[in-house]
BAVEX-890323 format. One record per residue (C-alpha): x, y, z; residue number from 0; residue in one letter. Coordinates in Angstrom, 2 decimals, always signed. Example, Ala and Ser with C-alpha at 12.3 -4.5 7.8 and 13.67 -1.06 7.14 Angstrom:
# residues 2
(atom (+12.30 -4.50 +7.80) 0 A)
(atom (+13.67 -1.06 +7.14) 1 S)
# end
This chain:
# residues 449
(atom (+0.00 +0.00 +0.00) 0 X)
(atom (+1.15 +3.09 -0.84) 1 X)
(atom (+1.44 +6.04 +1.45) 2 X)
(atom (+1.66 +10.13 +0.80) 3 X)
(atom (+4.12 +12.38 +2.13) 4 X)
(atom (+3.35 +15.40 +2.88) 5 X)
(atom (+6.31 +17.51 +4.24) 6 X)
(atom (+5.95 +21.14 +5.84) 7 X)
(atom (+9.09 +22.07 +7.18) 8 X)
(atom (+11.93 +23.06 +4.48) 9 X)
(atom (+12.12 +26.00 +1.82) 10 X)
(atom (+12.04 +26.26 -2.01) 11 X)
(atom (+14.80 +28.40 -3.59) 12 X)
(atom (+13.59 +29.94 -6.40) 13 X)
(atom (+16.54 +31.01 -8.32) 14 X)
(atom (+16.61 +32.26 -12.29) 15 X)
(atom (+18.62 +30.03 -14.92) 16 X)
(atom (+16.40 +27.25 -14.91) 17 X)
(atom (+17.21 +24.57 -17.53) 18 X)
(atom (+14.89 +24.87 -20.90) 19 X)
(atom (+12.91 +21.14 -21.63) 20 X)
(atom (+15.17 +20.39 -25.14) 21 X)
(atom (+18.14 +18.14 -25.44) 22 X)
(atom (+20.97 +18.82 -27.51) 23 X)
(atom (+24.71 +16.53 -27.92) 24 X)
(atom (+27.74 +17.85 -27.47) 25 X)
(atom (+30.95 +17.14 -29.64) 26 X)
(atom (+32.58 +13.84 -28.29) 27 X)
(atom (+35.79 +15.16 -26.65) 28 X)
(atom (+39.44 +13.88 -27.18) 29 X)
(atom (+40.08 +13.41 -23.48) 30 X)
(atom (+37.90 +11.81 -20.45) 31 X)
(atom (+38.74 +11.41 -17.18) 32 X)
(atom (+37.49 +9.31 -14.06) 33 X)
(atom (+38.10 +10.76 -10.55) 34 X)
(atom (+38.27 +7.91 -7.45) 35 X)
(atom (+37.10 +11.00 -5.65) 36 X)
(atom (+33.50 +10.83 -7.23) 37 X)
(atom (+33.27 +7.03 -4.92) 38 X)
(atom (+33.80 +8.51 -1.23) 39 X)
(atom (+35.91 +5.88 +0.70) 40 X)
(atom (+37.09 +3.70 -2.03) 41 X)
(atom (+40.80 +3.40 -2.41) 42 X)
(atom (+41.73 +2.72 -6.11) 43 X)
(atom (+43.80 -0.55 -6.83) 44 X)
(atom (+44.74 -0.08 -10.81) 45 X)
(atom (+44.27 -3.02 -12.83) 46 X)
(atom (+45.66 -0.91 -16.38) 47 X)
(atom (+48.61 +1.17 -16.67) 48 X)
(atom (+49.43 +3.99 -18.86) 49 X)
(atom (+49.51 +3.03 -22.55) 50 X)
(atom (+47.14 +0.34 -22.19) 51 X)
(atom (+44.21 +0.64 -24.49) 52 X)
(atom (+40.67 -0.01 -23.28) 53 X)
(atom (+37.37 -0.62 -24.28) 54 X)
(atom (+34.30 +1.32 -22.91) 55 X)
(atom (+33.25 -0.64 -19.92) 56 X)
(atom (+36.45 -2.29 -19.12) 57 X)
(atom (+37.53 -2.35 -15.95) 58 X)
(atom (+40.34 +0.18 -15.10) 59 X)
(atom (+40.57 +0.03 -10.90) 60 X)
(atom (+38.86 -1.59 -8.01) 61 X)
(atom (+37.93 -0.69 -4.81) 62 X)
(atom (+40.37 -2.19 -2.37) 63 X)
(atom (+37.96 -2.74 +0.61) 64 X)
(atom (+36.16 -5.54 -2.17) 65 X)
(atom (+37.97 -6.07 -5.08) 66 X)
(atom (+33.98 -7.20 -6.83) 67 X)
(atom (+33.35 -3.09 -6.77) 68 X)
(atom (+34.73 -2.72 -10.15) 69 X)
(atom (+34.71 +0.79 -11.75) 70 X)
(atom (+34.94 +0.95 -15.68) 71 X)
(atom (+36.03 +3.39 -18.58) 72 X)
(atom (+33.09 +5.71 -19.99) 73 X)
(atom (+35.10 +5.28 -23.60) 74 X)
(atom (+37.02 +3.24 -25.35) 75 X)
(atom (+40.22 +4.49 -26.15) 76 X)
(atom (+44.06 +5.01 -24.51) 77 X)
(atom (+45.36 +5.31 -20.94) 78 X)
(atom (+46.92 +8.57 -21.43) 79 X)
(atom (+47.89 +9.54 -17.60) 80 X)
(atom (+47.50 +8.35 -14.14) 81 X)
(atom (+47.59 +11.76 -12.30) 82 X)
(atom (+48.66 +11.39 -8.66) 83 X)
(atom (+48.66 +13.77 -5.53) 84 X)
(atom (+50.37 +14.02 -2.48) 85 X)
(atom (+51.25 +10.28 -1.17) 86 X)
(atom (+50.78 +8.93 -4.56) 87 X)
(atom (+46.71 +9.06 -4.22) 88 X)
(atom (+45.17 +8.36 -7.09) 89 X)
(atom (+43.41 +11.99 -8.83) 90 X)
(atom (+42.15 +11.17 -12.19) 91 X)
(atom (+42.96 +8.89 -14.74) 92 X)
(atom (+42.70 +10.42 -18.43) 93 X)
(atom (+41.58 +8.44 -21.52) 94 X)
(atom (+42.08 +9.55 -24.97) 95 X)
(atom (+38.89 +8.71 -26.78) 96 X)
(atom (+38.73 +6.93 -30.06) 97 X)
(atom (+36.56 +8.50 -32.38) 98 X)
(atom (+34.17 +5.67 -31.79) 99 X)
(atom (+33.49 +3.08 -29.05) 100 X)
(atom (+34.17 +0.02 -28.54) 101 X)
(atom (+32.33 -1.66 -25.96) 102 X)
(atom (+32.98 -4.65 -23.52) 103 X)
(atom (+29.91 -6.99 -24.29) 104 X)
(atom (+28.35 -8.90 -21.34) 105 X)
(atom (+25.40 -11.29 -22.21) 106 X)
(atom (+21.76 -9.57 -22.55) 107 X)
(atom (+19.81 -10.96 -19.75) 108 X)
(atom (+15.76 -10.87 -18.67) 109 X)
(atom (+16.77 -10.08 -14.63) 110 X)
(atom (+13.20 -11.51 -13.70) 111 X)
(atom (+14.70 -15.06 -14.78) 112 X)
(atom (+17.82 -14.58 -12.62) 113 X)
(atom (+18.55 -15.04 -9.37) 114 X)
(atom (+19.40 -12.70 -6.51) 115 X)
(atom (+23.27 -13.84 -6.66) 116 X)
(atom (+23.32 -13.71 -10.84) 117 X)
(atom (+21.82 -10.55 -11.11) 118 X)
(atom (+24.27 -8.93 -8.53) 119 X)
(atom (+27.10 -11.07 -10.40) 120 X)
(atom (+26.08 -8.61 -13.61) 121 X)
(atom (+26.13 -5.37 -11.92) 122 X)
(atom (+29.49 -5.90 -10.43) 123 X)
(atom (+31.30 -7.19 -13.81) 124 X)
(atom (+29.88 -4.29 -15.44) 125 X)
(atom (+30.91 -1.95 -13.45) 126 X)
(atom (+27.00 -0.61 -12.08) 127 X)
(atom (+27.39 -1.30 -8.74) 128 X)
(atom (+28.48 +1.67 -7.85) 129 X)
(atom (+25.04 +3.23 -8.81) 130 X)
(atom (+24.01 +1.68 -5.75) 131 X)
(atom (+24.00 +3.51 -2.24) 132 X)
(atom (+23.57 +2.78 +1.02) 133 X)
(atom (+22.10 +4.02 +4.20) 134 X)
(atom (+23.12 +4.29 +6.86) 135 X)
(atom (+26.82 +6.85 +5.78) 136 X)
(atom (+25.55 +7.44 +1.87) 137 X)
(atom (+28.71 +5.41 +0.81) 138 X)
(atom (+28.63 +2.78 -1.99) 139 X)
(atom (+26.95 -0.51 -0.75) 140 X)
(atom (+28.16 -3.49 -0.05) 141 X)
(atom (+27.62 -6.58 -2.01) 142 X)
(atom (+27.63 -8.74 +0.75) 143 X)
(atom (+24.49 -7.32 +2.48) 144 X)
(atom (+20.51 -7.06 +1.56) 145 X)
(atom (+18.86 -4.30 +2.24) 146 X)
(atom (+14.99 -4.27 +4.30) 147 X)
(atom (+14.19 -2.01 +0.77) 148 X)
(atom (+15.27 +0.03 -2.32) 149 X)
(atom (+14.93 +3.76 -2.41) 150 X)
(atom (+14.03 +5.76 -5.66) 151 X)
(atom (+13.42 +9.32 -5.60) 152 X)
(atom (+12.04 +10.44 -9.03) 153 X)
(atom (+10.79 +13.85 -7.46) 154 X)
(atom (+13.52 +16.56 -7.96) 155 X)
(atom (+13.15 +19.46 -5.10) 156 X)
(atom (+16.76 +20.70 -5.08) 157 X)
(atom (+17.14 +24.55 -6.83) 158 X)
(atom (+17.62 +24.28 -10.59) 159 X)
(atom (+17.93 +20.28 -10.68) 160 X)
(atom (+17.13 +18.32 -13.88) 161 X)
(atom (+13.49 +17.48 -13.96) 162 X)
(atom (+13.56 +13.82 -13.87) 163 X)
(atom (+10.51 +12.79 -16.26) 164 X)
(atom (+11.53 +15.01 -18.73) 165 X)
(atom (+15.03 +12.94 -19.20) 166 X)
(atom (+13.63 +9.32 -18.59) 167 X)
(atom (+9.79 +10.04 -20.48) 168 X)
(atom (+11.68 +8.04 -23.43) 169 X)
(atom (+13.63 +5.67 -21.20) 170 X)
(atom (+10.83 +4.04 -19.62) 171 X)
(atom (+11.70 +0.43 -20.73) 172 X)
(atom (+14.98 +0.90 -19.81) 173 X)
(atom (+13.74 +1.79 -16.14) 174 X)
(atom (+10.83 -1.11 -15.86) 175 X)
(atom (+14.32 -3.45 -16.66) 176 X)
(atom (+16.02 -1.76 -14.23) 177 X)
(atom (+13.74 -1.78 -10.97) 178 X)
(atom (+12.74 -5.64 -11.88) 179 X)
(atom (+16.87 -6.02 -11.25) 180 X)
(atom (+16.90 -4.07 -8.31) 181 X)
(atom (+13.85 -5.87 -7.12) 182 X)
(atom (+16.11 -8.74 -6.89) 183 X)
(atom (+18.70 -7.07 -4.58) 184 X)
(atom (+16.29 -7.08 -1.84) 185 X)
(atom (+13.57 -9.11 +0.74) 186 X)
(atom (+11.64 -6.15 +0.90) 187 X)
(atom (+9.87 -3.67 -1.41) 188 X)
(atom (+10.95 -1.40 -3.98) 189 X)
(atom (+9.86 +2.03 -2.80) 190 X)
(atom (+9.47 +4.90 -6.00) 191 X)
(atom (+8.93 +8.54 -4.99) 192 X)
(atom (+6.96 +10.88 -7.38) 193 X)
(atom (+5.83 +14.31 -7.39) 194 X)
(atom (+2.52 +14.55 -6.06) 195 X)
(atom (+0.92 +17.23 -8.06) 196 X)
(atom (-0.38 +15.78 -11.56) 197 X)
(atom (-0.07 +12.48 -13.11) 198 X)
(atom (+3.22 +10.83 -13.09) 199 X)
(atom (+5.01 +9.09 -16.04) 200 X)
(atom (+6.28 +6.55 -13.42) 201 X)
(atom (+2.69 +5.55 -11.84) 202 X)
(atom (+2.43 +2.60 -14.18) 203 X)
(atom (+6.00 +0.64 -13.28) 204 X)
(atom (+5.38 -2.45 -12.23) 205 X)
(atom (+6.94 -3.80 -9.31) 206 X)
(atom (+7.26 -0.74 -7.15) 207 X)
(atom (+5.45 +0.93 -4.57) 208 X)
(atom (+4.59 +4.14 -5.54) 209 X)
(atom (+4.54 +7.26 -2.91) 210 X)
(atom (+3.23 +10.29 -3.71) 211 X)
(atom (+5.06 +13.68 -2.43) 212 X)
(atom (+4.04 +16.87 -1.48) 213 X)
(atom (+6.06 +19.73 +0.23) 214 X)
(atom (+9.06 +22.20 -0.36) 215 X)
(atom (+12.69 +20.75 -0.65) 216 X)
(atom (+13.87 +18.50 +0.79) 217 X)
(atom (+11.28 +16.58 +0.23) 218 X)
(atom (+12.65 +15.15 -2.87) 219 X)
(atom (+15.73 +13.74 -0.62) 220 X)
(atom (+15.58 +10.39 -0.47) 221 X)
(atom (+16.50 +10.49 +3.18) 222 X)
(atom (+13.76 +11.94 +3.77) 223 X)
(atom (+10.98 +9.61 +2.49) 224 X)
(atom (+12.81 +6.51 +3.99) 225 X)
(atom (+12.35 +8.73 +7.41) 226 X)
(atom (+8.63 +8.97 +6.49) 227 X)
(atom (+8.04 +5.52 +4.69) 228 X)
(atom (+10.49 +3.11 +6.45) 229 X)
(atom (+12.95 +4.43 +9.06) 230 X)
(atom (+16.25 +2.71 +9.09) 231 X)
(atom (+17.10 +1.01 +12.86) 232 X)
(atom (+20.22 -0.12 +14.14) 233 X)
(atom (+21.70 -2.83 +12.42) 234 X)
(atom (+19.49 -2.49 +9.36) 235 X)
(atom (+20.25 -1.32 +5.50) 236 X)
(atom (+18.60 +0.40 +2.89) 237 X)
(atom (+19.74 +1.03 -1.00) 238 X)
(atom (+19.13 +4.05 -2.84) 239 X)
(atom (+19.56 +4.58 -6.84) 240 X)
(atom (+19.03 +8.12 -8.96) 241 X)
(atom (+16.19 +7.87 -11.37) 242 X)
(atom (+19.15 +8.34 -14.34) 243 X)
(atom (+20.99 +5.36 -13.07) 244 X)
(atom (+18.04 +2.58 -12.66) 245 X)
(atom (+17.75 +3.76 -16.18) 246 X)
(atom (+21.52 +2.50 -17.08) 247 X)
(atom (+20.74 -0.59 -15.08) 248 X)
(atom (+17.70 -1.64 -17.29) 249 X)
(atom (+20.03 -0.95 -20.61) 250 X)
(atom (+22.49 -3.14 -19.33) 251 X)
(atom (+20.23 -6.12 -19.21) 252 X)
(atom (+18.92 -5.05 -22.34) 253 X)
(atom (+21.71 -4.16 -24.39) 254 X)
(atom (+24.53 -6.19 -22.72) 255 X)
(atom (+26.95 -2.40 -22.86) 256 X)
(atom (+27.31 -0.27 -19.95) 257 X)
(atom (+25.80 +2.89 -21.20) 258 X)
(atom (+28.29 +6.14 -19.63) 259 X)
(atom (+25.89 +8.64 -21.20) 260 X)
(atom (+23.48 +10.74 -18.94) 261 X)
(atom (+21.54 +13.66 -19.32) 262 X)
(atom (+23.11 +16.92 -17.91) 263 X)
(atom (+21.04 +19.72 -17.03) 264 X)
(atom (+23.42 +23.35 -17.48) 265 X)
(atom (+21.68 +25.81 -15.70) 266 X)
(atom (+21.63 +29.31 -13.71) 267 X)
(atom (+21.77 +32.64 -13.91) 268 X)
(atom (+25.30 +33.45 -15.66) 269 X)
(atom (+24.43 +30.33 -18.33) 270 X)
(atom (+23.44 +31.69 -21.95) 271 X)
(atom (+20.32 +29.58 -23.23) 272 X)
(atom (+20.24 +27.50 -20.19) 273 X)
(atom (+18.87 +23.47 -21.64) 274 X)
(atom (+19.72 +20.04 -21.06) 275 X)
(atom (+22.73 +18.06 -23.09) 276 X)
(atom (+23.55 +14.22 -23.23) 277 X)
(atom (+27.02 +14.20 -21.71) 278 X)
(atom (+29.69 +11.33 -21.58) 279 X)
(atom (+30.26 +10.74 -18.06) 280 X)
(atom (+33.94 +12.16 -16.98) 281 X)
(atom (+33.62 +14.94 -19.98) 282 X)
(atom (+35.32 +18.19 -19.59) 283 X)
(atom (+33.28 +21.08 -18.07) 284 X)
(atom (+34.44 +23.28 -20.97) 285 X)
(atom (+32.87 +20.70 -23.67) 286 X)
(atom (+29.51 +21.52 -21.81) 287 X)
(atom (+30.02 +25.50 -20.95) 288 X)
(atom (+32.05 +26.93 -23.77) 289 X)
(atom (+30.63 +29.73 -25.22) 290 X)
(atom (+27.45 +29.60 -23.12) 291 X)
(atom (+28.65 +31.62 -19.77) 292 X)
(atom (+28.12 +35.62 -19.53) 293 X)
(atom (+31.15 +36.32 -18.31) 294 X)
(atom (+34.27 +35.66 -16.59) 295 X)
(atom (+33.56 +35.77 -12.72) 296 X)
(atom (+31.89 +32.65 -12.23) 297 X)
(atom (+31.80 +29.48 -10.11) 298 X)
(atom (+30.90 +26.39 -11.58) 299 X)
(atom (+29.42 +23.65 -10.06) 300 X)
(atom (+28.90 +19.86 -10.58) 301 X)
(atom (+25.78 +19.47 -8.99) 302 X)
(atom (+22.69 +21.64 -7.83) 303 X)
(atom (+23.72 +25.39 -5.55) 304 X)
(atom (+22.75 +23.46 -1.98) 305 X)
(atom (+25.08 +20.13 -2.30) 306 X)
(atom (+27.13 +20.44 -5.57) 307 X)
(atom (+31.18 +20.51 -5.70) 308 X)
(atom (+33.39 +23.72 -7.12) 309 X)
(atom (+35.00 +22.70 -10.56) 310 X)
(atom (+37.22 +25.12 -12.78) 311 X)
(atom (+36.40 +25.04 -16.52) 312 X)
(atom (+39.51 +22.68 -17.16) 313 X)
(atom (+38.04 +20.04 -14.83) 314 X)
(atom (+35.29 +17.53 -16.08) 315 X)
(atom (+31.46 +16.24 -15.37) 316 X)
(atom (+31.40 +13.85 -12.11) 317 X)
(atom (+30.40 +10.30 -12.21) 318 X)
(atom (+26.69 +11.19 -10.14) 319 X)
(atom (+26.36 +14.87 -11.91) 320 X)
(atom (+22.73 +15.42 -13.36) 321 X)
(atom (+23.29 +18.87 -13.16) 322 X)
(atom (+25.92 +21.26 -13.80) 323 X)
(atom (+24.95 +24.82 -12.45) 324 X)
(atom (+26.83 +28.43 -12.92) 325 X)
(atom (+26.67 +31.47 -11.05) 326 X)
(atom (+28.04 +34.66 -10.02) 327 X)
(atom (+31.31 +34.29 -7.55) 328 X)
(atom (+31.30 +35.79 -4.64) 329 X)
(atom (+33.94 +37.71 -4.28) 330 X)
(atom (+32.77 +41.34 -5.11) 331 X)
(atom (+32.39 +44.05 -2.57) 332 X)
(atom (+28.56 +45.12 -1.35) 333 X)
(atom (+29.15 +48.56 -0.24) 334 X)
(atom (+26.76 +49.04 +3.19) 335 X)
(atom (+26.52 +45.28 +2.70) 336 X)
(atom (+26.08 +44.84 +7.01) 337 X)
(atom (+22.88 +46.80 +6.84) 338 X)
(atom (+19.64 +44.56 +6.88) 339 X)
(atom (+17.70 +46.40 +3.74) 340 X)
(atom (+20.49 +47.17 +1.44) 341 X)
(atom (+19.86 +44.35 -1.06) 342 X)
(atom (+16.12 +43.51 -1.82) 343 X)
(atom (+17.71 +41.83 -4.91) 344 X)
(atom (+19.59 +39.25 -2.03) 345 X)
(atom (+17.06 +36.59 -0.92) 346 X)
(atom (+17.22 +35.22 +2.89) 347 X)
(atom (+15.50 +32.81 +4.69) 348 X)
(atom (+14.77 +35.29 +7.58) 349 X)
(atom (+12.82 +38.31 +7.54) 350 X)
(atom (+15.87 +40.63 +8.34) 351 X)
(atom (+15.60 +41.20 +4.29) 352 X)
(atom (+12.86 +42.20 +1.75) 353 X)
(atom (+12.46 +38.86 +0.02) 354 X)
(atom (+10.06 +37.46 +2.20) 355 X)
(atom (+7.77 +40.76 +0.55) 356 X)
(atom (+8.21 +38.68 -2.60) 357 X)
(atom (+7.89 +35.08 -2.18) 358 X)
(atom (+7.20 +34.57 -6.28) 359 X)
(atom (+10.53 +36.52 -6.98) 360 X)
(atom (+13.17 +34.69 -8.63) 361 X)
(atom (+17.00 +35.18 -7.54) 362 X)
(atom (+20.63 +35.26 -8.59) 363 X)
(atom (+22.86 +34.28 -5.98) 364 X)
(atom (+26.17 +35.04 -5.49) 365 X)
(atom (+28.97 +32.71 -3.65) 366 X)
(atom (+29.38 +35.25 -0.86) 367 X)
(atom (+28.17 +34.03 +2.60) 368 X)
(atom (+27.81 +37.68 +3.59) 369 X)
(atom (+29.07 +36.82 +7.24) 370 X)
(atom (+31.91 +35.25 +8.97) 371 X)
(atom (+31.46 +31.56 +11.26) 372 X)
(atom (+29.87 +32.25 +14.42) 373 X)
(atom (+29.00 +30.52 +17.54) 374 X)
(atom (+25.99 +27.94 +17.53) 375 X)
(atom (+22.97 +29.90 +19.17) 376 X)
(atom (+19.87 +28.31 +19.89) 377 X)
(atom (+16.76 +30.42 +17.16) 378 X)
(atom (+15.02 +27.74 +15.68) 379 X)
(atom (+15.95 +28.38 +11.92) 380 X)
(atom (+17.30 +24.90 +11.78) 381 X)
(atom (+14.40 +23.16 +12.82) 382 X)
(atom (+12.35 +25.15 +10.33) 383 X)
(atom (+14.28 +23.76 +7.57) 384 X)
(atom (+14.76 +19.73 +8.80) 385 X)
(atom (+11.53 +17.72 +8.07) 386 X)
(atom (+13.78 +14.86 +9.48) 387 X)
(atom (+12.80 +13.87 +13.39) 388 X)
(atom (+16.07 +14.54 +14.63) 389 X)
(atom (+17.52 +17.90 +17.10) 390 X)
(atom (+20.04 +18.69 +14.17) 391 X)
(atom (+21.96 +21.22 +16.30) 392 X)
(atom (+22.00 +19.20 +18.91) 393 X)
(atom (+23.34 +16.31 +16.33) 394 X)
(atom (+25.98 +18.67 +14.91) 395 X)
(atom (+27.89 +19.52 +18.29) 396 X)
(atom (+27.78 +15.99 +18.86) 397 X)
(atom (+29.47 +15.32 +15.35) 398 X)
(atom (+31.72 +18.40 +16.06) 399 X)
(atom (+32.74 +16.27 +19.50) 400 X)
(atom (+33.30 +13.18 +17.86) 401 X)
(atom (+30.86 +11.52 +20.66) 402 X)
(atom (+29.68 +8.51 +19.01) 403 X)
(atom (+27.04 +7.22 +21.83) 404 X)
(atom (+25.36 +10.56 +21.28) 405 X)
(atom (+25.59 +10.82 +17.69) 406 X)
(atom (+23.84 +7.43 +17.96) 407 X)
(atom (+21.09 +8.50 +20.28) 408 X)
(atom (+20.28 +12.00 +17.90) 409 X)
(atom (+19.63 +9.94 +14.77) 410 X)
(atom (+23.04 +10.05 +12.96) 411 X)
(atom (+22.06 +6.62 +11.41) 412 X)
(atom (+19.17 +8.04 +9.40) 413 X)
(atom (+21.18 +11.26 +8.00) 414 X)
(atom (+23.17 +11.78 +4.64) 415 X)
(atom (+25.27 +15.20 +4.25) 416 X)
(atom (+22.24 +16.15 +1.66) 417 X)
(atom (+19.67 +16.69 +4.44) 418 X)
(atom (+21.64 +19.24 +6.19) 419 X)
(atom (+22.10 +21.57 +2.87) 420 X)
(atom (+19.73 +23.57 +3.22) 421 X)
(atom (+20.71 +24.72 +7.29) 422 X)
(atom (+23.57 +25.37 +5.55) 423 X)
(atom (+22.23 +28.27 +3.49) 424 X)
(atom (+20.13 +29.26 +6.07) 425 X)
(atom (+21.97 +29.05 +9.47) 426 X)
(atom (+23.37 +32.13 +10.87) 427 X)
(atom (+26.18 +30.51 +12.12) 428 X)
(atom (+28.01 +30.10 +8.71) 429 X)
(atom (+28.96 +26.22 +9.88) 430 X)
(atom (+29.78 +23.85 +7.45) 431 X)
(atom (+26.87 +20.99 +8.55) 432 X)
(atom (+27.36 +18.84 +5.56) 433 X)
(atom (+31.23 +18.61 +5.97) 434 X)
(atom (+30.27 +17.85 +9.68) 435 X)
(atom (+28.07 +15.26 +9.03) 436 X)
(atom (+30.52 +13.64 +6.48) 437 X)
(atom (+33.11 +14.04 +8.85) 438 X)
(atom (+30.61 +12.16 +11.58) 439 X)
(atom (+29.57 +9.68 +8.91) 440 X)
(atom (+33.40 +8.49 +8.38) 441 X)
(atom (+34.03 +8.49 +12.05) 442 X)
(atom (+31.04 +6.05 +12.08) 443 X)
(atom (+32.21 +3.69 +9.13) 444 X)
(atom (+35.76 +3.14 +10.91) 445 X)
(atom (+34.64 +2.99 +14.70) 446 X)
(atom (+31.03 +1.30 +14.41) 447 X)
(atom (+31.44 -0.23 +10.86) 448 X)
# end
């Protein structure tokens, strides 16, 4: 049986650049890369070395906590570079693309005829296991566990995310193949998330149950309808996949080729014709933006404004990236800046500014945080924004302590750095919450496990 959520606490951004509903392909590039740091916590083991030539989909490293978490080339092509940092960590490696691929073939398979062990056997040759998260500490799961159920969130709340039916209304079989895997993967049910305003493209899959939501963001965190449909206890798991990447699932079985391409949305307010474009995955981030930026004093970011990563122009799109969003830096002075009313163009989550006059008003933010850190005071404004059942202050100076019997007892189990985003923007203490709550998360992994 189904069951609405309906989520009051949290707060829409409504900020200007949002992507236009066409799709257009950019010019295949000469080099990719793949970063180890898209997969938090894996350490790389190489299995290719510089020179080698591979085929899209071949295996290039694995992750040396299980050496069945394979992660594979987006193109066929040449190892051009292994690019190291300090201690001889792995940073990207950089493949020279052949002008066409050539692709690894695994065997086209019906995953409703397999069993639990053969279909998980396919996703880790192929390299898709690492589509597949886990909760608790949003890390890659592990293949040795099943999960109580599967998470899917098709409903997209974050500011200026890709709208998730438009890029999968043709992909549909492709998704039906791919839940029926994930199905599989677990002695529980396959839970599917859609907006609940209008009919859904997704509200005739088979094999899922289907929860309608309602609310402002976060409500389209996944974290936040496993609170609301299934809350994770101790000792338990849960999986989680993006809409884009059941999709690649469901082409694997059906096409036998691990499919790299995704749907990118380029948006905000310093992009030029903001629209979607199939991307590569591990393209550079001046394939996708040249020629379509305003100007020169920009940040770019793989991701949405709330949870997305800083990239210069010469870097390229993440593994996870369904969005690739541009706006003003920061870094310019606002002369009488300190005085409340100065900027009714600057929206706040507070009513110590003029946006709350204009809730309909759409915004450009900048990168400044207009303030310096400050100490932790007890207002309320985080528990306005955390539809979770948690104290999240409280939670935070326990993760800034490092006291795991606490962190245990305030929910740290049921959180993922995403659900703290948005006291991020609007916390008047200028803390970093999601790098606290990775920080806690990690703490977690190596002292609990």
């Amino acid at each position: 049986m189904s069951k609405d959520i309906r989520i009051k606490k949290g707060l829409d951004l409504k900020l200007k650049g949002e992507a236009e509903k066409k799709v257009s392909d950019i010019t295949r590039s000469k080099v990719y890369a793949v970063k180890p740091s898209d997969f938090h916590g894996v350490t790389p083991k190489m299995v290719v070395k510089e020179g080698e030539n591979v085929k899209a989909g071949e295996v290039i490293f694995y992750s040396k906590a299980d050496e069945r978490v394979k992660f594979v080339s987006p193109v066929s092509g040449k190892i051009q570079e292994i690019k190291r940092g300090e201690k001889r960590v792995i940073l990207e490696i950089l493949i020279i693309a052949d002008s066409q691929d050539v692709f690894v073939e695994h065997s086209k398979k019906n995953p409703t005829d397999l069993s639990t062990e053969e279909v998980k056997a396919h996703l880790l040759a192929s390299g898709c296991w690492p589509f597949i998260n886990q909760r608790p500490y949003d890390v890659i799961a592990s293949a040795a566990d099943t999960p109580k159920a599967i998470f899917i969130s098709t409903y997209a709340t974050a500011p200026l995310a890709a709208d998730v039916e438009f890029v999968l209304e043709h992909k549909l079989e492709a998704f039906q193949a791919g839940v029926n895997a994930l199905a599989k993967l677990t002695t529980g049910k396959v839970h599917l998330s859609a907006k609940g305003k209008g009919k859904s493209i997704f509200s005739d899959i088979k094999g899922v149950s289907v929860h309608q939501v309602y609310g402002p963001h976060p409500s389209g965190n996944v974290g936040v309808q496993i609170s609301k449909i299934d809350p994770i206890n101790a000792g338990e798991r849960v999986w989680t996949v993006a809409p884009q990447d059941v999709a690649k699932i469901g082409e694997l079985f059906l096409t036998g080729k691990f499919n790299a391409t995704r749907t990118v949305a380029l948006a905000g307010s310093e992009v030029k014709d903001a629209q979607y474009y199939n991307v590569i995955q591990g393209a550079p981030i001046a394939s996708l933006v040249d020629h379509k930026i305003k100007g020169d004093n920009v940040r770019i970011i793989t991701g949405d404004v709330l949870t997305g990563k800083k990239v210069s122009a010469d870097g390229y799109v993440g593994f996870y990236s369904n969005t690739v969003t541009v706006i003003p830096e920061g870094n310019v002075y606002r002369m009488f800046g300190w005085m409340p009313f100065a900027a009714p163009s600057i929206h706040t989550a507070s009513r110590t500014g003029l946006s709350w006059l204009m809730p309909g008003k759409k915004y450009a933010p900048t990168t400044n945080l207009n303030g310096e850190e400050r100490a932790l005071v007890v207002t309320g404004e985080m528990e306005d924004v955390m539809p979770l059942d948690i104290f999240p202050m409280q939670l935070l100076k326990a993760c800034m302590a490092g006291d795991i019997d606490k962190m245990e007892e305030l929910g740290i189990y049921e959180v993922a750095p995403e659900d703290f985003a948005l006291i991020d923007y609007t916390n008047t203490s200028k803390l970093e919450a999601q790098e606290i709550i990775r920080g806690a998360l990690d703490l977690m992994i190596k002292e609990v496990g």
